[in-house]
Structure formats: structure tokens, C-alpha cells
ZAROBA-305330 format. One record per residue (C-alpha): x, y, z; residue in one letter; chain; residue number from 1. Coordinates in steps of 0.1 Angstrom, whole numbers. Each point is the difference from the previous one (the first is absolute). Example, Ala and Ser with C-alpha at 12.3 -4.5 7.8 and 13.67 -1.06 7.14 Angstrom:
2
X;Y;Z;type;mol;seq
123;-45;78;A;A;1
14;34;-7;S;A;2
% end
This chain:
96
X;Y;Z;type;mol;seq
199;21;-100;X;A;1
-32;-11;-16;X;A;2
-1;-7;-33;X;A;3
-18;29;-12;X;A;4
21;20;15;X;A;5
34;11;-3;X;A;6
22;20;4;X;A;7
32;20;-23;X;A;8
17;21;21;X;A;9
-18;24;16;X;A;10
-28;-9;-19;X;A;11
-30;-23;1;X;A;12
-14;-21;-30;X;A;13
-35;-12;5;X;A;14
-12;-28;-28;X;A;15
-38;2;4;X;A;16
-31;-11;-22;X;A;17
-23;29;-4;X;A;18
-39;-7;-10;X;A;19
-17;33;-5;X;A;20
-40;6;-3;X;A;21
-2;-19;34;X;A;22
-31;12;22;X;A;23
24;15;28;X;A;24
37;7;0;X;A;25
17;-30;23;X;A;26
35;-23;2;X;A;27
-12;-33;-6;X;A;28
26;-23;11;X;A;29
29;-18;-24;X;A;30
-3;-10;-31;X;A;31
31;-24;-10;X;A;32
29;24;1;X;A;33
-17;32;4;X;A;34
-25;20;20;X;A;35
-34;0;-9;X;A;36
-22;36;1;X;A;37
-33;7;-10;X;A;38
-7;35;-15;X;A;39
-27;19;1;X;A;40
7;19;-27;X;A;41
-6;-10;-38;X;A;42
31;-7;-24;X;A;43
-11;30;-18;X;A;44
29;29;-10;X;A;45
23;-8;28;X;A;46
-31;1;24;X;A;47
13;-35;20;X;A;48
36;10;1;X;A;49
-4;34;15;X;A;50
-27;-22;29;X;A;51
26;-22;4;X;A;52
27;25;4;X;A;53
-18;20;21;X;A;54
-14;-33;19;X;A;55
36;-10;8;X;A;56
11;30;13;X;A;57
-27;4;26;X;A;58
4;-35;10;X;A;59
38;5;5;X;A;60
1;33;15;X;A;61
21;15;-27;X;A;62
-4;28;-25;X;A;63
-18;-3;-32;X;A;64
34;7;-19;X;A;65
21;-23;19;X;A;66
-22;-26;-22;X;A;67
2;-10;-31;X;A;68
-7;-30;-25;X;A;69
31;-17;-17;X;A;70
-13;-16;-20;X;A;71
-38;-15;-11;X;A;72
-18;29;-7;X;A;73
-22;-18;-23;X;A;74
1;-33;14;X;A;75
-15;-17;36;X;A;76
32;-13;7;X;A;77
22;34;10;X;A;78
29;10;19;X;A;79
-2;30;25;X;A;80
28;16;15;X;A;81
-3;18;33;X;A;82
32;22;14;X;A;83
5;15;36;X;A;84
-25;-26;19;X;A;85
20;-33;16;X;A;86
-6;-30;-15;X;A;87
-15;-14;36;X;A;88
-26;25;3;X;A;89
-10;-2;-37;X;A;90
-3;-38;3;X;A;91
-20;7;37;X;A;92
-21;24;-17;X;A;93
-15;-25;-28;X;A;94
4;-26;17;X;A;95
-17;9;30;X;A;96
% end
């Protein structure tokens, strides 16, 4: 796989670099290890993680519960996990 993403199981691990306040909600490209993501949404009371959440899920096809951050809530550098969705189409969808 890529090295943002990974998987455990039958889980996926995305690394990605979030920058929220961004004028539109987009995946940038890579940034060293991770994949980069600019948020619409300001880092204001959980504001940017519930975008990106919600961001992720759309992208991916999958259900707003089957995604959740590991770890990074208060950080640009986080870790999402995404369960029931291959790892293929996950990496086709943000990718593409």
C-alpha cells in the first residue's frame, strides 16, 4: 500500500495532515508520509474533526460511524480509521 495508508486487519489506517480554515474542503496531494487535506471548516470546538470525519466518509462511500480518528484530535498530523470499505477502493477513492 501507500504510505498513508494501511491496513490492521480488517481495518484501514490513514496518516494524513489536516489544515483547517482552507477556502474550500479538498485532498491536496502527499505530504511526506501522510495525506494532505484542506478543511473548510475552522479548528474551532471539534468543528474540523467532525468536516473531516464527515469528508472522508462521503469520499469513501462508507458510513459516518464506520469512521473515526485514532489518534490527533488536536494535532494536523492524525490517524483515521475506516472499517467495512476495502483498502483498494479507499485508496481509488482519494487518490482518484
Amino acid at each position: 500500500m501507500t504510505g498513508w495508508l494501511r491496513v490492521e486487519g480488517e481495518r484501514v489506517i490513514l496518516n494524513l495532515y489536516v489544515q483547517p480554515g482552507a477556502k474550500k474542503t479538498e485532498i491536496v496531494g502527499v505530504h511526506g508520509d501522510a495525506l494532505k487535506l484542506k478543511l473548510a471548516a475552522p479548528p474551532v470546538e471539534g468543528k474540523a474533526n467532525a468536516a473531516l470525519l464527515a469528508f472522508l466518509a462521503a469520499q469513501v462511500g462508507a458510513r459516518k460511524t464506520a469512521v473515526e480518528i485514532v489518534s490527533g484530535e488536536t494535532s494536523r498530523l492524525k490517524r483515521v480509521r475506516i472499517c467495512g470499505i476495502a483498502p483498494e477502493a479507499i485508496r481509488a477513492a482519494l487518490e482518484g
